[in-house]
C-alpha positions as a printed Julia matrix, in Angstrom:
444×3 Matrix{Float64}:
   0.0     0.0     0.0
   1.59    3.77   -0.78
   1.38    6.38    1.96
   2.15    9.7     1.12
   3.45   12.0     3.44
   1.62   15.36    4.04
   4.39   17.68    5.09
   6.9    16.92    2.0
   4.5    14.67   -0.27
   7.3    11.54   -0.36
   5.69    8.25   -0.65
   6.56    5.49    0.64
   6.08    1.88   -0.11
   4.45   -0.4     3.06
   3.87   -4.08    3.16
  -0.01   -4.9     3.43
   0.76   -6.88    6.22
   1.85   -4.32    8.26
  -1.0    -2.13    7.56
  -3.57   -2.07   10.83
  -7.08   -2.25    9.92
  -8.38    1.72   10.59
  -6.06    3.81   12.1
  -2.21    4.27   12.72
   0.75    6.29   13.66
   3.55    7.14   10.92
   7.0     8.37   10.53
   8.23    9.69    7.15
  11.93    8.56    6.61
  12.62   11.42    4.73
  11.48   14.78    6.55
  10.79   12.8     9.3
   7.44   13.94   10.2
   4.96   12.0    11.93
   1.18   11.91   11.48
  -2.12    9.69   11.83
  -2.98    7.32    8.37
  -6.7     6.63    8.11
  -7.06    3.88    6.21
 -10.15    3.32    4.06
 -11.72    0.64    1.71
 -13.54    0.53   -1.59
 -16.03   -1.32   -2.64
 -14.17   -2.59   -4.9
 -11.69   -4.28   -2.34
  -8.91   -2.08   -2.24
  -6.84   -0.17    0.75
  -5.94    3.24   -0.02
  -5.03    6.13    2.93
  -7.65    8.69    3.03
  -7.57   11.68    0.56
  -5.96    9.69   -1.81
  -8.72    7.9    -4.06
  -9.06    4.72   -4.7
  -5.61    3.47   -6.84
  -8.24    0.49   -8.29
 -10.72    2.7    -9.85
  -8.66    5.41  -11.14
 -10.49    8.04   -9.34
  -9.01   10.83   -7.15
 -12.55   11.96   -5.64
 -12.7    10.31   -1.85
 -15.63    8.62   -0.75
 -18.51   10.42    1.18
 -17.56   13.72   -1.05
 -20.65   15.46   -2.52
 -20.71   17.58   -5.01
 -23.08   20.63   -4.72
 -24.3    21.68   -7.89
 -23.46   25.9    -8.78
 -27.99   26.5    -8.57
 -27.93   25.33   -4.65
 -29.98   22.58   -5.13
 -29.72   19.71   -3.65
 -26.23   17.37   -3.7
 -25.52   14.82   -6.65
 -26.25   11.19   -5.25
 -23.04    9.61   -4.95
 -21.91    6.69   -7.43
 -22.86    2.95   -6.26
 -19.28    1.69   -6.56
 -17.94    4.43   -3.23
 -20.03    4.3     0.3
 -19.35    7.18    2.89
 -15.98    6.75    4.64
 -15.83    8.68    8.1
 -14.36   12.13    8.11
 -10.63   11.98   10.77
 -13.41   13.62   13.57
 -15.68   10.66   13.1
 -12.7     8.34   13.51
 -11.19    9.86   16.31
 -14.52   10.23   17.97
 -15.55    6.39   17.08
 -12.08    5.44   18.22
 -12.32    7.21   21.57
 -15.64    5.51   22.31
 -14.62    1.64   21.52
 -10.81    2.71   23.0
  -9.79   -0.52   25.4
  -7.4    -0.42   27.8
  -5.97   -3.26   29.39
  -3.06   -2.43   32.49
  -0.38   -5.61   32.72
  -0.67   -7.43   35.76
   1.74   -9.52   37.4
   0.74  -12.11   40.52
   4.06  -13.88   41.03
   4.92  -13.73   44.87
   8.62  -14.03   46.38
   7.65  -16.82   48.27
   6.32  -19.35   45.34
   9.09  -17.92   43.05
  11.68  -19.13   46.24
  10.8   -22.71   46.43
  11.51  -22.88   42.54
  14.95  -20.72   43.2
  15.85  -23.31   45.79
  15.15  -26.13   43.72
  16.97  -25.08   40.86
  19.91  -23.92   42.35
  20.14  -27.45   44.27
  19.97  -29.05   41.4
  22.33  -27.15   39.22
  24.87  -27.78   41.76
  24.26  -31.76   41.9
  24.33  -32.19   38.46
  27.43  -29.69   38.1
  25.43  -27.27   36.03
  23.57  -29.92   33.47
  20.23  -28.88   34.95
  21.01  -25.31   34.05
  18.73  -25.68   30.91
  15.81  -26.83   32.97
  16.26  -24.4    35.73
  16.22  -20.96   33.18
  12.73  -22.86   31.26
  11.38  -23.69   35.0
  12.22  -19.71   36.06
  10.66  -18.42   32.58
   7.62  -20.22   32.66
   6.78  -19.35   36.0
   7.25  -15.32   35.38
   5.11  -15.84   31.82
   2.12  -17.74   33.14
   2.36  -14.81   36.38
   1.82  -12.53   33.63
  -1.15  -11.48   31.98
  -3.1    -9.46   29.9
  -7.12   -9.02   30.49
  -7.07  -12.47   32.18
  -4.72  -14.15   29.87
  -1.31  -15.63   30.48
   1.74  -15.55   28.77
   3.62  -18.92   27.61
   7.06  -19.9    27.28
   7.49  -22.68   24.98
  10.75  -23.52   24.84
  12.74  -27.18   25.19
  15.2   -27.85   27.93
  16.59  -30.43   25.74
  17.75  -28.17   22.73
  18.78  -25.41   24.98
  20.49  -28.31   27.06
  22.77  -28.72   23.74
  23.19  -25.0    23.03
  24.79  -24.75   26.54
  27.18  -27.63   25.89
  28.57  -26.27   22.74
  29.25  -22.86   24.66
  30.55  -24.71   27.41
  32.68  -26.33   25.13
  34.18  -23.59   23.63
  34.58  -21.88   27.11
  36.67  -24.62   28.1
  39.07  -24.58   25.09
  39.35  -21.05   25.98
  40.26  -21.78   29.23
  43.29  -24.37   28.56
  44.59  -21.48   25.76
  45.69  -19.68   27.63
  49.33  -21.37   27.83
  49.32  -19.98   24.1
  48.67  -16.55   24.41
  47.97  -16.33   20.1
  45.57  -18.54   20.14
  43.8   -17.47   23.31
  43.78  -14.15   21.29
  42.16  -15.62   18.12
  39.67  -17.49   20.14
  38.48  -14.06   21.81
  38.54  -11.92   18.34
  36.5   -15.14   16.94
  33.75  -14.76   19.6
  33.47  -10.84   19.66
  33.13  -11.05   15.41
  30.32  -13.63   15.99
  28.75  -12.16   18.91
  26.44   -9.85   16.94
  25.23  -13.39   15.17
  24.67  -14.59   18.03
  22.46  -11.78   19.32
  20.06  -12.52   16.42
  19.86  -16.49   17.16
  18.87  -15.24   20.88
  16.27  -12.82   19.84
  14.69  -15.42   17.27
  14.56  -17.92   19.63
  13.61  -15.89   22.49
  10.5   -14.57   20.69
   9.83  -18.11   18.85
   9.18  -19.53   22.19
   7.05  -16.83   23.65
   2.85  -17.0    23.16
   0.26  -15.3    23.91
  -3.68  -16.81   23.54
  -1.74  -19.58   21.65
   0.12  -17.03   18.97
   3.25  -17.03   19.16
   5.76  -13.71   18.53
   8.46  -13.53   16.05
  11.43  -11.68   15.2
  12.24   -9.93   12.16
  15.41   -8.8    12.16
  18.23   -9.15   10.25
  22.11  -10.37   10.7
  23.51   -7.24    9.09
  21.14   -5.14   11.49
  22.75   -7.11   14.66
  26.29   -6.67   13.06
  25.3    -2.72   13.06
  24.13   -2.39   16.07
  26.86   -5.09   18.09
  29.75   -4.46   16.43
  29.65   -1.66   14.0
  28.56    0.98   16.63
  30.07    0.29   20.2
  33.38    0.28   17.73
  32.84    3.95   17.05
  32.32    5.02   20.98
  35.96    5.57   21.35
  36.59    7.6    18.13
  33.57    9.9    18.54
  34.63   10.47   22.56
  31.5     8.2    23.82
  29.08   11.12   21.65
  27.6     8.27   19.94
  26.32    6.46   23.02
  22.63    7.97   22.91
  22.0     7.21   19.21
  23.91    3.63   19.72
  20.82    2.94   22.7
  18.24    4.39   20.24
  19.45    1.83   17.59
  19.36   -0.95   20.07
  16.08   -0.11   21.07
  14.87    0.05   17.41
  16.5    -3.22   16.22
  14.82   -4.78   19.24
  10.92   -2.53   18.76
  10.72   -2.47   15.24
  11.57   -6.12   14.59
   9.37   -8.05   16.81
   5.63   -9.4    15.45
   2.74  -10.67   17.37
   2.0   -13.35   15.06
   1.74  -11.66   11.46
   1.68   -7.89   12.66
   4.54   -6.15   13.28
   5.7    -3.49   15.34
   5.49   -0.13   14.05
   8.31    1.91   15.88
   8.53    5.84   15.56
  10.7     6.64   17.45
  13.46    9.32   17.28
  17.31    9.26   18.5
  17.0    12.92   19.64
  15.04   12.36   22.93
  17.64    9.66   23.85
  20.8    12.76   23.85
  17.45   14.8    25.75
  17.54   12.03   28.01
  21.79   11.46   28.59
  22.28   14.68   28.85
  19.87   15.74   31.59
  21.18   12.24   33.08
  25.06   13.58   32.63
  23.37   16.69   34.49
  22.44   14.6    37.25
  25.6    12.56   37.39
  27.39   16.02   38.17
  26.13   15.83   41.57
  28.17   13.05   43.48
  31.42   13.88   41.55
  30.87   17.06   42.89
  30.47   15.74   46.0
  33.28   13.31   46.47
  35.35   16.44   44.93
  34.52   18.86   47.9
  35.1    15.47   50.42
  38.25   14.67   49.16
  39.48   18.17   49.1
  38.85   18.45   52.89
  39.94   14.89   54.53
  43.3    14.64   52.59
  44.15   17.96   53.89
  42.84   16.59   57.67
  44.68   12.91   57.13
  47.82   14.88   56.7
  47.48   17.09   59.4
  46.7    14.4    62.43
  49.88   12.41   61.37
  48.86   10.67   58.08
  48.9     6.61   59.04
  50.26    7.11   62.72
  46.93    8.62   63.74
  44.67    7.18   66.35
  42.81    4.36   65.98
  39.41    6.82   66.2
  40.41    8.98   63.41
  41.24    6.47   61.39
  37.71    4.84   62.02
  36.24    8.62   61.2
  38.26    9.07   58.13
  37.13    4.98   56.73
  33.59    5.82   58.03
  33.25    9.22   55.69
  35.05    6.97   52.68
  32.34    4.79   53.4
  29.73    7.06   53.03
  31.29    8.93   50.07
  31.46    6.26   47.97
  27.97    4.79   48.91
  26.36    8.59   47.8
  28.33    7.56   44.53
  27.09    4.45   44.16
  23.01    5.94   44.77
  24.08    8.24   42.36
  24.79    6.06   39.62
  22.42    3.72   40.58
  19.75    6.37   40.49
  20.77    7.91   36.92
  20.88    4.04   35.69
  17.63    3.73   36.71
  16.35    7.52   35.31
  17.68    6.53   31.84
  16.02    3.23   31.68
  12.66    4.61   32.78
  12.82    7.87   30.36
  13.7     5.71   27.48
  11.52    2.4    27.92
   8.73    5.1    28.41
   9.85    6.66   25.22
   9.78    3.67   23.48
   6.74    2.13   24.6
   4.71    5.41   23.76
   6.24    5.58   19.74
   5.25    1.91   19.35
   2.13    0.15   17.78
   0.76   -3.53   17.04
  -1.69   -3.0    14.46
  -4.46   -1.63   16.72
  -2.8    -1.59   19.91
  -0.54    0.98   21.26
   1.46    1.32   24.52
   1.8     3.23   27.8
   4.67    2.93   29.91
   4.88    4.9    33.23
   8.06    4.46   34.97
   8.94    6.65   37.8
  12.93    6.46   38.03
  13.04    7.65   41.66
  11.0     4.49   42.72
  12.39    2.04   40.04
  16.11    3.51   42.14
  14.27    2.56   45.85
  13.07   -0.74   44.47
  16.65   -1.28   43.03
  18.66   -0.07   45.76
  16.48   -1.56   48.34
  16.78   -5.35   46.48
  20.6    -5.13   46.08
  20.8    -4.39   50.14
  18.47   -6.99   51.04
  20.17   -9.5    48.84
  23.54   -8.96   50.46
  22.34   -8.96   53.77
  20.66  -12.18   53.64
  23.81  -13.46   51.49
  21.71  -13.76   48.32
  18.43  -15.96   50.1
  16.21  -12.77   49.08
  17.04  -12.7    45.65
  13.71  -14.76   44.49
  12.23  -11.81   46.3
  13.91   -9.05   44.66
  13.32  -10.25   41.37
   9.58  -10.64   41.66
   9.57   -7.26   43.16
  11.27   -5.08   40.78
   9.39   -7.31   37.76
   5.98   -6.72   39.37
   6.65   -2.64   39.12
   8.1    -3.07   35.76
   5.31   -4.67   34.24
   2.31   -3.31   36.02
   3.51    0.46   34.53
   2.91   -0.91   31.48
  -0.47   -0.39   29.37
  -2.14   -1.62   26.64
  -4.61    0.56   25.24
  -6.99   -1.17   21.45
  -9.56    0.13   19.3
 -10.0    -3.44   17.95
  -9.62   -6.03   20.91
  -6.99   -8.22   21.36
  -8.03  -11.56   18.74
  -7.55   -9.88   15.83
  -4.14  -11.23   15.59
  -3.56  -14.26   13.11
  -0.51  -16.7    13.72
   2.35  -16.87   11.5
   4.58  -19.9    10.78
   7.73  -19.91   11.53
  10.5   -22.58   11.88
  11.85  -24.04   15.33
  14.88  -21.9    15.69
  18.05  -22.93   17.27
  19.36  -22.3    20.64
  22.76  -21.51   20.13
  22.76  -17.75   20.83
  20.18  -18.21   23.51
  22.42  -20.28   25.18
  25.54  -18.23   24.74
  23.9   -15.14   26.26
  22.73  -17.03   29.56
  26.5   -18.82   29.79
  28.04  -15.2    29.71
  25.32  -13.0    31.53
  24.49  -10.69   28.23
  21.33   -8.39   28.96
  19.86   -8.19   25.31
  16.52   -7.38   25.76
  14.66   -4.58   26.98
């Protein structure tokens, strides 16, 4: 189907599978505007946007137009082949009254989500990590089927058994790494090896990550490509250095857009708007922020070096000693709440971002992240896990996934079954696999 763009007139060229049914959001690529695309049918069975005409029957009038004759009287009945189509007020006004909304919920508890914990790590141990497979498809499943939208759970869908083999192969490799390192070349070759294929293996995870996650029995997909992963792995964080880390905010955007615009909910995919000038909005108010403990440890340092010098340096007493390790302390914990805090501001800003300039056919998101509780909830978990030498972890995780999720919401002018499967091959767990073994945070 051809949109045109209203601003510059460019037109641009979209599959028909990506086209929702009434109404959607749309970014030009080349002036970059964005604006709503009514879409209308003919009789006649074609899809054309609104003040277009119809491209089957030649004809540039819309539909619903009347033509007044000069003599006043009264309009010319339209042809049989159009029907009325809705002015953008009726849509808007039809859209606002049929509008859905539909806030995530999560019901996992700490408590449930610890007796699996315990199990798993138990058995990881006795089986000297061979269990690991089962353990991350136990975890997964029990955080999708917590999860659900209007009543319905998510599922994950994947086999222990083929990420079971995905695991060994990494293994495998880690271990040749390992003994390497006697030979210092080949050690070497083995690490350039894995960071050239890393980007590859980014895409396997992503494909199989989506390929095994369903919701009301369709499953998602993802779209992207290799040379897209190779971009946005390899190509970019390579250019941090030479641009003096500049490139950082557009490197997130395009990590964020590889991962939005790719995925599908069955046959409909994501249509992702966004823009990479929010995310240097959002890094540079966060570099703002960041200013503030520097500044901090700055002023602190200036005045206990002078002080440490002036009691005697290392042949002070044991009580100003204690002082000056008990205002290090503290120094570098108001560091540490400071970074947490601004690691937590940019991930709220920019998931918020992101959820608000994306769209599934007729649904579009609502993220409301607050970055000063997302930094409690986070700095709160981390002390309760160390304090109870990790046994709270189970209920740290459910805590901080609960908030996530339940910001999030779903708002559809045309319910949530109008979403058709699409098929799609069992995809391999290689990459999956590799970015468990090493810890990799890929997704969003």
């Amino acid at each position: 189907m051809n949109i045109q763009c209203p601003k510059c007139g460019q037109d641009h060229e979209v599959e028909a599978s990506r086209i929702p049914a009434a109404k959607f959001k749309a970014g030009c690529r080349g002036c970059k505007e964005q604006f709503v695309v009514v879409v209308v049918t003919c009789d006649c069975g074609a899809r054309f946007q609104q003040g277009r005409g119809c491209p089957a029957c030649a004809t540039e009038r819309e539909r619903g137009e009347q033509e007044v004759p000069a003599n006043g009287d009264e309009p010319v009945a339209q042809a049989p082949e159009f029907r009325q189509m809705e002015t953008v007020d009726q849509v808007e006004s039809s859209v606002k009254t049929a509008r859905e909304s539909h806030q995530v919920q999560f019901s996992g508890r700490g408590g449930e989500f610890f007796r699996i914990w315990i199990v798993n790590l138990f058995l990881t141990i006795v089986t000297v990590g061979i269990y690991t497979p089962w353990a991350k498809v136990r975890t997964r499943q029990y955080f999708y089927a917590h999860t659900t939208i209007a009543g319905e759970p998510f599922e994950y869908l994947a086999d222990p058994m083929i990420l079971l083999r995905g695991y060994l192969l990494i293994g495998g490799g880690f271990l040749v790494y390992s003994f390497s390192q006697v030979v210092p070349v080949l050690s070497g070759l083995i690490l350039l090896f894995f960071y050239i294929g890393f980007p590859w293996l980014v895409f396997k995870s992503l494909r199989f990550y989506a390929h095994n996650s369903s919701f009301k029995n369709v499953r998602f997909q993802f779209l992207g490509s290799i040379g897209e992963a190779y971009t946005t792995y390899l190509a970019l964080p390579i250019a941090i250095p030479f641009t003096l880390g500049l490139i950082v905010p557009y490197w997130m955007y395009y990590k964020k857009r590889y991962f939005f615009e790719n995925f599908a909910f069955g046959a409909t995919r994501c249509n992702f708007t966004a823009q990479a000038k929010p995310f240097y909005w959002i890094y540079f108010k966060a570099g703002l922020m960041m200013l503030v403990p520097f500044c901090l440890v700055g002023v602190a340092a200036a005045v206990i070096i002078p002080r440490f010098e002036e009691v005697g340096g290392p042949a002070m007493d044991g009580g100003m000693q204690a002082l000056l390790i008990g205002a290090v302390v503290v120094i570098y914990g108001g560091l540490i709440l400071g970074s947490t805090f601004v690691q937590q501001y940019i991930y709220a800003r920019t998931m918020n971002y992101c959820w608000g300039q994306s769209d599934l056919g007729s649904v579009s998101f609502e993220s409301t992240l607050n970055p000063g509780r997302l930094m409690l909830i986070q700095a709160t978990n981390i002390l309760a896990v160390v304090v109870s030498g990790g046994l709270l972890y189970p209920w740290a995780k459910v805590r901080k996934t609960k908030y996530i999720l339940e910001q999030l919401t779903l708002h559809t002018t045309g319910g949530l079954d109008d979403f058709s499967a699409a098929s799609a091959a069992d995809e391999a767990a290689l990459g999956e696999a590799a970015m468990d073994f090493f810890d990799f945070e890929i997704g969003l």
